[in-house]
C-alpha positions, 0 to 999 in steps of 0.5 A: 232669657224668655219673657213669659207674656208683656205686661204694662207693668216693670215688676221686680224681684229680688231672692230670698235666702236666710231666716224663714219669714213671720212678717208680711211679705215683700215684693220678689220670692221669700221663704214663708213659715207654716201655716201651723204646726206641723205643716209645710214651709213655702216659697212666696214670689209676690209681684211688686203690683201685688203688694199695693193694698190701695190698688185693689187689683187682684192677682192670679194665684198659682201653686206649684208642688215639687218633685222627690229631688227638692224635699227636705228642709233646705227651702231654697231647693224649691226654687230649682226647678218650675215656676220658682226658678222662672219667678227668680230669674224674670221679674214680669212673673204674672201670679203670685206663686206659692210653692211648699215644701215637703219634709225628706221621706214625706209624700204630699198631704191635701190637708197641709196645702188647703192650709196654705192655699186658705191663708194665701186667700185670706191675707194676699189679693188674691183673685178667687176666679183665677187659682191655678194648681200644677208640679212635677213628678211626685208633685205631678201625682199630686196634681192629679189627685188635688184636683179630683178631689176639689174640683171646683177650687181650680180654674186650670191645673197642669200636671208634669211627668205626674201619674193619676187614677184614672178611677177619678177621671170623671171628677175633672171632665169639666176642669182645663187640664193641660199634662206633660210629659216625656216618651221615653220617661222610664221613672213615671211611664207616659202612660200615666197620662196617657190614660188620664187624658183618655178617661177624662174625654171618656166621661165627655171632657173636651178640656183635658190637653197631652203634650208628648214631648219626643225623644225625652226622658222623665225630666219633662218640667224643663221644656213645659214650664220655659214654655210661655205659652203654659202660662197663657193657656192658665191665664186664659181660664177663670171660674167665672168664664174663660177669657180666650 
């Protein structure tokens, strides 16, 4: 099993299966309930460090936003694939993760996630600077349009095997960017990053990064979020200046 980065603290983590969550949230990865009628269910992973009011220390936030494959109303499907699965399976995840839900047929609403992203920000210690945004696929678009069009809430985003409008390029030139994707993805075409990364530098963006990865199909997420060094480049950027 990879350790993602070292860390002086011994996190633990525990999977949370059953009732969805109403009361304040635990250590580990939980089912949480929408914010409000009508909006999306969510995984919550919350570092062990993280649930220590006294400490005052503020955390990283990262959301994550699932492909077509996990919607439906069995929130233990979020953890399948991404960030939640890593938070499962390695105890030293350094953020606290929210990763919603879309219902069957939906496709993702910005609204319904500013909601969860606002409670997340109000209730958690959550350090504002340090807010980070990427998903998979139809999360993937999703990334991508999230991102153009609140620019400014995100301190990095990374979005996998996702397609975005390159109309809205110019929104993301001074944002981190780092996209992934497979050659020989025949569901989203690479060049749906390919001409996003290309718009971007063509505004005069110097912070949008592709990674190809050869020989590979649509399922891009597998070697990009086992990658330790995706975590490290989102841990490296911050709203008040970057740390590397």
């Amino acid at each position: 099993m990879k350790r993602l980065l070292p860390l002086a603290l011994l996190l633990s983590a525990c999977t949370g299966h059953g009732a969805i969550a109403s009361t304040p949230p635990e250590p580990g990865q939980h089912p949480q309930a929408a914010v409000a009628a009508g909006g999306y269910e969510y995984q919550l992973f919350l570092p062990q460090g993280a649930a220590d009011a006294a400490s005052g220390e503020r955390w990283p936030l990262l959301i994550f936003l699932h492909g077509s494959g996990e919607r439906g109303s069995d929130i233990a499907k979020v953890k399948v694939h991404g960030p939640p699965k890593v938070a499962d399976r390695d105890p030293a995840f350094p953020f606290i993760l929210v990763s919603p839900q879309l219902p069957a047929e939906e496709d993702w609403d910005l609204a319904k996630l500013d909601a969860i992203v606002d409670r997340a920000m109000a209730t958690l210690p959550v350090d504002p600077a340090r807010v980070y945004l990427t998903g998979l696929s139809r999360g993937g678009h999703a990334t991508w349009r999230w991102a153009a069009e609140e620019p400014t809430r995100f301190a990095a985003v990374a979005p996998v095997a996702g397609r975005g409008n390159p109309g809205t390029a110019c929104r993301l030139m001074d944002l981190p960017v780092w996209a992934f994707h497979g050659d020989r993805d025949d569901v989203v075409l690479p060049e749906g990053s390919f001409a996003m990364s290309r718009a971007i530098r063509a505004c005069g963006g110097r912070q949008a990064r592709l990674t190809i990865y050869p020989d590979l199909g649509h399922n891009a997420w597998d070697p990009a979020y086992d990658d330790p060094a995706l975590y490290q480049w989102l841990l490296s950027h911050s709203l008040e200046g970057d740390t590397q």
